[in-house]
RODO-2510 file (C-alpha; in nm, 4 decimals, decimal comma):
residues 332
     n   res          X          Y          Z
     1     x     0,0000     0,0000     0,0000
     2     x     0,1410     0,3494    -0,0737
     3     x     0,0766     0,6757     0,1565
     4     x     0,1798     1,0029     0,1221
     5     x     0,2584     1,2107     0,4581
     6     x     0,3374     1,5831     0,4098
     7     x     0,4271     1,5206     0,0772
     8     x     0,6682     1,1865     0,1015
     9     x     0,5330     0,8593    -0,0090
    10     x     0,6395     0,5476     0,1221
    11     x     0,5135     0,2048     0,0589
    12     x     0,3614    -0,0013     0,4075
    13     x     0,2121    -0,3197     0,4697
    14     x    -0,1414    -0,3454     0,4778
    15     x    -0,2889    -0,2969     0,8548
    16     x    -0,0004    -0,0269     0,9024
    17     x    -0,1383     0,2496     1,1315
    18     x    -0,0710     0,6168     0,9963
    19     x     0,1768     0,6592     1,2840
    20     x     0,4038     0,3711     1,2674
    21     x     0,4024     0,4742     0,8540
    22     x     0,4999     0,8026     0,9867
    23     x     0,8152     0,6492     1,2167
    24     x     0,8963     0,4255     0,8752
    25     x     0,9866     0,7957     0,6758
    26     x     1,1305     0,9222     1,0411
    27     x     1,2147     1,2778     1,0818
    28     x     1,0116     1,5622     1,1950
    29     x     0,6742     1,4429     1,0163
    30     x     0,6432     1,1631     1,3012
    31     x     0,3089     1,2406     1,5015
    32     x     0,4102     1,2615     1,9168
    33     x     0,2158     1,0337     2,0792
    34     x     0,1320     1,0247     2,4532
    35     x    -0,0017     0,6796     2,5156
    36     x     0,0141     0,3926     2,2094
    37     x     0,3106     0,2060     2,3035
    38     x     0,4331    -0,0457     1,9469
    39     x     0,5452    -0,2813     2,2385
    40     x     0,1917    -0,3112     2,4351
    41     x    -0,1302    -0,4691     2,2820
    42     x    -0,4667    -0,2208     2,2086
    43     x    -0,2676     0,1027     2,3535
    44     x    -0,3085     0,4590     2,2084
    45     x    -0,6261     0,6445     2,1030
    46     x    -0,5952     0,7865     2,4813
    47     x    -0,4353     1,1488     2,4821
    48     x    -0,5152     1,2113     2,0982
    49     x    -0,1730     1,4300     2,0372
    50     x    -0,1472     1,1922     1,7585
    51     x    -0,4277     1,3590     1,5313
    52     x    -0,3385     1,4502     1,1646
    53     x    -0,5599     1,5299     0,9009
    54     x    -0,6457     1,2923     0,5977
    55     x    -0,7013     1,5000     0,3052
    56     x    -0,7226     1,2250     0,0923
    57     x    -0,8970     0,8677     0,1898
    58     x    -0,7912     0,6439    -0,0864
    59     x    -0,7740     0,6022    -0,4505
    60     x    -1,0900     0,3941    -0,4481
    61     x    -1,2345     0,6981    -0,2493
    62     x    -1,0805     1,0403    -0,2189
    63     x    -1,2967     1,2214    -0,0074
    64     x    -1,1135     1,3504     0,2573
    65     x    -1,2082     1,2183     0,5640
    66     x    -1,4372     1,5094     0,7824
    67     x    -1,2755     1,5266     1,1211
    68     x    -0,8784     1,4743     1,2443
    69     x    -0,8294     1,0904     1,3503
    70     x    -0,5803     0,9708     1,5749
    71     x    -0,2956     0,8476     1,3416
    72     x    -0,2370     0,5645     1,6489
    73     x    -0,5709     0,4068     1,5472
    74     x    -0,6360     0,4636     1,1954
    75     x    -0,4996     0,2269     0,9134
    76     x    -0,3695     0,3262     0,6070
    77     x    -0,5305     0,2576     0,2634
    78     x    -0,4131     0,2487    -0,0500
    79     x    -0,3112     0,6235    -0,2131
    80     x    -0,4404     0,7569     0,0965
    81     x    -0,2613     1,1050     0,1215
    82     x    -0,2006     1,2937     0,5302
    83     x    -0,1416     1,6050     0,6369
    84     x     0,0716     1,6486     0,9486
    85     x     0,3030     1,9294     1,0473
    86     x     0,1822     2,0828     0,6697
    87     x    -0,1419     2,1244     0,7997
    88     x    -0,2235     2,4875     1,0038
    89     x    -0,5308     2,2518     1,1498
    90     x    -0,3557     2,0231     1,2921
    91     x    -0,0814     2,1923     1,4884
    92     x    -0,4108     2,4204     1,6133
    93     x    -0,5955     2,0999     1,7662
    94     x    -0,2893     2,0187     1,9163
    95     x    -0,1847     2,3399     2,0747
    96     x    -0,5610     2,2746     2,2432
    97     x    -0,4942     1,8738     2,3218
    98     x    -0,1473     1,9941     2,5190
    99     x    -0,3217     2,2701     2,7405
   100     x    -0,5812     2,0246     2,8196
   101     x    -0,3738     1,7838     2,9213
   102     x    -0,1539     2,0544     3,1126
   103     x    -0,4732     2,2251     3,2684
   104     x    -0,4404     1,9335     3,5957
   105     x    -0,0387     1,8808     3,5788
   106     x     0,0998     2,0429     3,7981
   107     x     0,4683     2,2679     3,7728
   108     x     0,6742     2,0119     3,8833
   109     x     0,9127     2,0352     3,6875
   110     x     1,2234     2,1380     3,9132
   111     x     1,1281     1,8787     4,1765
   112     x     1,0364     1,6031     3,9257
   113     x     1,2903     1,2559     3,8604
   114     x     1,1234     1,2934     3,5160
   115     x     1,2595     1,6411     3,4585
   116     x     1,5015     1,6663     3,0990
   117     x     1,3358     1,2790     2,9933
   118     x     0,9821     1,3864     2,9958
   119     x     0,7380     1,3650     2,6785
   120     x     0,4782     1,6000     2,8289
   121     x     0,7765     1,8490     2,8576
   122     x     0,8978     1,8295     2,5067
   123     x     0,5171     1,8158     2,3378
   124     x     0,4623     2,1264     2,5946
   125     x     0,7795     2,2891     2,4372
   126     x     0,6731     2,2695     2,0695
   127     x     0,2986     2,2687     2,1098
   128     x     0,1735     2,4805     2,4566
   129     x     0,1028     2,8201     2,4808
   130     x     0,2312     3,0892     2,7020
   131     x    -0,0816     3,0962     2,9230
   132     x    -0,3418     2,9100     3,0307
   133     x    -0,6996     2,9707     3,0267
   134     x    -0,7864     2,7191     3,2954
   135     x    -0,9141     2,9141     3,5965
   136     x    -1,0348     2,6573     3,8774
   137     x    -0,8502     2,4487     4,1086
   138     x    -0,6361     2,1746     3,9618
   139     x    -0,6845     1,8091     4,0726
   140     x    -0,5918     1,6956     4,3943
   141     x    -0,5727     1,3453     4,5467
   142     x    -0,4804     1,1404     4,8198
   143     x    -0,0940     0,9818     4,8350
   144     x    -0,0995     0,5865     4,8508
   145     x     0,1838     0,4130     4,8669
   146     x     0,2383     0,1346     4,5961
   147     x     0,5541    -0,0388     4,7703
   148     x     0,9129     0,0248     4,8170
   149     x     1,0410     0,0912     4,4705
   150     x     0,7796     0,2678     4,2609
   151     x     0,6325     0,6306     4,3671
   152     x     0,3263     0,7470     4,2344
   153     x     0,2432     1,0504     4,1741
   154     x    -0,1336     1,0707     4,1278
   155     x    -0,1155     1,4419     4,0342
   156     x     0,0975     1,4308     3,7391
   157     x    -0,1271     1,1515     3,5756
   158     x    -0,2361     1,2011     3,2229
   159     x    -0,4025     0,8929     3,2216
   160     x    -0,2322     0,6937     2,9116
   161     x    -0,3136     0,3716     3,0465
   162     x     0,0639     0,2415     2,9306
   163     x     0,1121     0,1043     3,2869
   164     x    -0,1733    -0,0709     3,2884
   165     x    -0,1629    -0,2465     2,9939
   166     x     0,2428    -0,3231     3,0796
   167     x     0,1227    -0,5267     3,4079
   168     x    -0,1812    -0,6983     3,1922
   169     x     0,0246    -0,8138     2,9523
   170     x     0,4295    -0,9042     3,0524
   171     x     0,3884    -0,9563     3,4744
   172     x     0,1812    -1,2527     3,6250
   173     x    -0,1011    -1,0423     3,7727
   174     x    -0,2062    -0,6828     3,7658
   175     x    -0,3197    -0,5067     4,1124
   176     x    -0,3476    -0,1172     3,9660
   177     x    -0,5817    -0,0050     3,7681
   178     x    -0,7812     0,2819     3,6594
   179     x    -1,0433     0,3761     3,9309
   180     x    -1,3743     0,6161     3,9052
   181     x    -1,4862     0,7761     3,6333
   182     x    -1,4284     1,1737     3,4572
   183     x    -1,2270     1,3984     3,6496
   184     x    -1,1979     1,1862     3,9334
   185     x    -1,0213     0,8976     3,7249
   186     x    -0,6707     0,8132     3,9233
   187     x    -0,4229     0,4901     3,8920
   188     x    -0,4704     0,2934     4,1924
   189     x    -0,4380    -0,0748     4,3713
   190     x    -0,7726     0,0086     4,5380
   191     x    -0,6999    -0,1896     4,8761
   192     x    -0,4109     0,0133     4,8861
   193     x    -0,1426    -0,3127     4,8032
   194     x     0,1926    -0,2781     4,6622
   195     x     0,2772    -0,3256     4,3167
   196     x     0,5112    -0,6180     4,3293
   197     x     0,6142    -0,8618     4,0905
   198     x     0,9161    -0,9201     3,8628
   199     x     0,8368    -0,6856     3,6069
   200     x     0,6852    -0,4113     3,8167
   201     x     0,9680    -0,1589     3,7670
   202     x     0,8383    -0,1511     3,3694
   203     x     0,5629     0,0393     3,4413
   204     x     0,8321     0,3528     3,5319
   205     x     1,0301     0,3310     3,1978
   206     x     0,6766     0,3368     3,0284
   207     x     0,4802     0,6610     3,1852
   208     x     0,5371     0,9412     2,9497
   209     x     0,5572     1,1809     3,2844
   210     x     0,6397     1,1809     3,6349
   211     x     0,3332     1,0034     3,7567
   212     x     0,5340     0,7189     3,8174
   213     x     0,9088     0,7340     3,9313
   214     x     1,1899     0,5236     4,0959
   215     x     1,2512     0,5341     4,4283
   216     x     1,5794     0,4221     4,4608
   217     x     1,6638     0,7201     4,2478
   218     x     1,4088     0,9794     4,3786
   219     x     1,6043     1,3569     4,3971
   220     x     1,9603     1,1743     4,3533
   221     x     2,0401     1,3694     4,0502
   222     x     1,9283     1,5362     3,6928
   223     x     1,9844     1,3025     3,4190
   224     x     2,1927     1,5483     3,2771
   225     x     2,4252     1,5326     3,4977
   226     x     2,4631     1,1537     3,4569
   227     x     2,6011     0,9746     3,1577
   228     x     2,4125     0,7041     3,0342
   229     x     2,6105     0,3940     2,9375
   230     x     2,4777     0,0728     2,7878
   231     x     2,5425    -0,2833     2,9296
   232     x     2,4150    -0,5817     2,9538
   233     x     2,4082    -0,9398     3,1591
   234     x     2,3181    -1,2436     3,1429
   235     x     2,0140    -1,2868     3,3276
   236     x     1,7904    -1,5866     3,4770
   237     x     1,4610    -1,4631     3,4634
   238     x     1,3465    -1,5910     3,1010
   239     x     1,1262    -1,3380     3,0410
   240     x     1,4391    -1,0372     3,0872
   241     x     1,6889    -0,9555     2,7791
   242     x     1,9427    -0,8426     3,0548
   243     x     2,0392    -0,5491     2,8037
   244     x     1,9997    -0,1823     2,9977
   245     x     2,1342     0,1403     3,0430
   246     x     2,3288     0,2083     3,3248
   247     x     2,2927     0,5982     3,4660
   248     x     2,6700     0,7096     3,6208
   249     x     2,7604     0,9950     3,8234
   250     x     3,1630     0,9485     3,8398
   251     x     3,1791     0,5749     3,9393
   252     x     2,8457     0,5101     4,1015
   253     x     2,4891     0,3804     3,9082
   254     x     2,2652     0,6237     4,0061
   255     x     1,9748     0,4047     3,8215
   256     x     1,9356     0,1187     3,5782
   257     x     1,6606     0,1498     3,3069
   258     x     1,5721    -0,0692     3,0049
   259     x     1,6883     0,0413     2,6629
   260     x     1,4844     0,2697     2,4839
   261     x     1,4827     0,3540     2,1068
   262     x     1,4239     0,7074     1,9107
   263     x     1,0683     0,7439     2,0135
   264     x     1,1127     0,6724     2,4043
   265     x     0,9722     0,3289     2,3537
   266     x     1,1446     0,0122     2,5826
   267     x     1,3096    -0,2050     2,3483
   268     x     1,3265    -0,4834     2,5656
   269     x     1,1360    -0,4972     2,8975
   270     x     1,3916    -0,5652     3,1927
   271     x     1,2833    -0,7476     3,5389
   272     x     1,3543    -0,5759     3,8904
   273     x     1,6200    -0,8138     3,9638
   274     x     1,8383    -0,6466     3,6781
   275     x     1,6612    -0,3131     3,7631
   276     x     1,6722    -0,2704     4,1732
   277     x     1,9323    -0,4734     4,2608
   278     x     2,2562    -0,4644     4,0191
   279     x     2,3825    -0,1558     4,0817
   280     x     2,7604    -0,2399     4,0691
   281     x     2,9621    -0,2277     3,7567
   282     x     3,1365    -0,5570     3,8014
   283     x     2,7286    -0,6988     3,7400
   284     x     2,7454    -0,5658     3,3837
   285     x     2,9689    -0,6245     3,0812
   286     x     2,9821    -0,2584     2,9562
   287     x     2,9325    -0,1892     2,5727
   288     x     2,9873     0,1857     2,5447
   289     x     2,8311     0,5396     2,6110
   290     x     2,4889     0,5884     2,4941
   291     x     2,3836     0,7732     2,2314
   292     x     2,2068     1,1033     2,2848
   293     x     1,9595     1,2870     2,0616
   294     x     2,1475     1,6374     1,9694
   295     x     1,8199     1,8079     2,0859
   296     x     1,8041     1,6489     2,4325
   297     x     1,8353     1,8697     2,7284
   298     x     2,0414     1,5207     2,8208
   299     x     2,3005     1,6353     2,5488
   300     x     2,4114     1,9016     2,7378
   301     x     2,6832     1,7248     2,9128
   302     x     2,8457     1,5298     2,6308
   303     x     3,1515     1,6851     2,4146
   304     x     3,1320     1,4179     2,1490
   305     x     3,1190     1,5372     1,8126
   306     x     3,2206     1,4490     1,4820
   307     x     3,3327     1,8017     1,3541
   308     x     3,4748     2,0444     1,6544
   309     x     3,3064     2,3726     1,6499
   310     x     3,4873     2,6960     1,4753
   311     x     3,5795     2,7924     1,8259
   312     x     3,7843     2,4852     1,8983
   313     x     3,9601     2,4277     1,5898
   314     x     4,1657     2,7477     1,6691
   315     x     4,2253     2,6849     2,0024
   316     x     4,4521     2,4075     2,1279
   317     x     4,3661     2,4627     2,4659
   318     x     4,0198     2,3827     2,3637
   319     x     4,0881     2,0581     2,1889
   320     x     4,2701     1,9354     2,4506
   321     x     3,9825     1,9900     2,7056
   322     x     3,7773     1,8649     2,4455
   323     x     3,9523     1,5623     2,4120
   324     x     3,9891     1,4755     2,7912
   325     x     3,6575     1,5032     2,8671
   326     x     3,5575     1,2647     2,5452
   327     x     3,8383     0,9962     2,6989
   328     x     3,6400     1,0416     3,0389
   329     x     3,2973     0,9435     2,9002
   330     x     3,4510     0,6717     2,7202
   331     x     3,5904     0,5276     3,0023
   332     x     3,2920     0,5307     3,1753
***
């Protein structure tokens, strides 16, 4: 089947949503999406930051299709023809889906563990406005305590559902769940138990905010002040690829996470054994630095660089400094 988004065609399987045709072309034409997780079962069509216009249905029928549609949910067909970031419409609906979502979340942001790695921050960046219109009280609810390792963070929810569907489908039995309905909806055990089972510690790498964080890492550090290195072990669980990133400050793990790919998706889910407890280096054979997207705030603390700025080919002083600090992060 062929598709054409903002102008570039590209030929997909049939059954391929819009989105995941979007992430085949890459670049900036990709939709952000909040919730649908590629690795979980029935996720997305939840926070609807996804939407993009279909100007064109099919060749079989090319009336454009009368309303946005979440590009998560919606299959292409054949000489079907979308309108993205081309498409004055669609950045305007989403400019509206971010300050809804940001009308309850509250300004964490300098206290948060999710602070420099969050999506809501980034789609909040390109997409929110100065202001908000919003004038009652925000959301408020009562802390529970889900165990010793995960805190929750009721407040921050955008209600994506992505941890839900990660304890349905890859841990042995789910205790959390969505509870009540509208604006009282809030993640909960409901008898107040703790979330605790092999694979628990997924359901952090997976929230798109700060809902849910790790406490074994909670106010430790910014995560771009760490350097993220990738490793891997060979594990006994079955179920866990043993492959993660390892978070350093100097010679300490500060936190280990699961590997995650260009759209902050978990390439392979990890179990807490892996996550919690091997926090020494001598646990992991280590494979080399991770690589950083230029645009992360994460960047900001890593000198590697093909070409050396203007500045620095002039200066020796510069390229030395430049060159210690590369041999550091290398080594670590």
């Amino acid at each position: 089947m062929k598709v054409t988004i903002d102008g570039i065609s590209i030929d997909v399987e049939p059954g391929t949503s819009i989105l995941n045709a979007a992430r085949q072309i890459g670049g900036d034409i990709v939709p952000p999406a909040m919730c649908y997780y590629s690795k979980l079962k029935d996720s997305g069509g939840k926070c609807r930051t996804c939407l993009v216009k279909v100007s064109k249905g099919s060749e079989k029928d090319p009336r454009p299709m009368p309303k946005l549609v979440a590009s998560c949910r919606t299959t292409v067909m054949d000489g079907m023809e979308v309108q993205n970031i081309t498409s004055p419409e669609v950045i305007e609906a989403r400019k509206g889906i971010v300050e809804m979502l940001l009308i309850n979340h509250p300004l964490d942001c300098p206290i948060c563990d999710q602070a420099g790695e969050c999506d809501l921050q980034n789609l909040g960046f390109d997409h929110g406005s100065a202001k908000t219109r919003y004038e009652f009280d925000r959301r408020t609810f009562h802390k529970i305590d889900i165990g010793d390792k995960i805190q929750l963070h009721m407040t921050r929810c955008i209600l994506c559902y992505r941890c839900v569907f990660v304890a349905d489908q890859i841990t042995d039995h789910r205790i959390h769940g969505i509870l009540n309905r509208g604006d009282h909806s809030e993640i909960s055990t409901y008898i107040k138990a703790a979330v605790d089972n092999d694979f628990s510690g997924n359901v952090i790498d997976v929230c798109p905010v700060g809902a849910l964080t790790d406490k074994t890492f909670r106010f430790k550090n910014r995560v771009w002040f760490t350097k993220p290195v990738e490793a891997h072990r060979d594990c006994d669980h079955e179920k866990c690829s043993g492959k993660v990133t390892l978070w350093y400050k100097g010679e300490d793990v500060l936190r280990v996470t699961a590997r995650k790919d260009v759209y902050g998706e978990v390439e392979s889910f990890i179990c807490n054994t892996c996550r919690f407890d091997k926090k020494k280096t001598s646990d992991w054979v280590i494979e080399g630095p991770r690589k950083i997207a230029n645009w992360s705030v994460q960047n900001s603390n890593h000198y590697e660089m093909l070409h050396p700025l203007p500045v620095v080919k002039t200066n020796p002083q510069l390229q030395e400094a430049n060159k210690e600090q590369f041999e550091r992060e290398t080594r670590l």
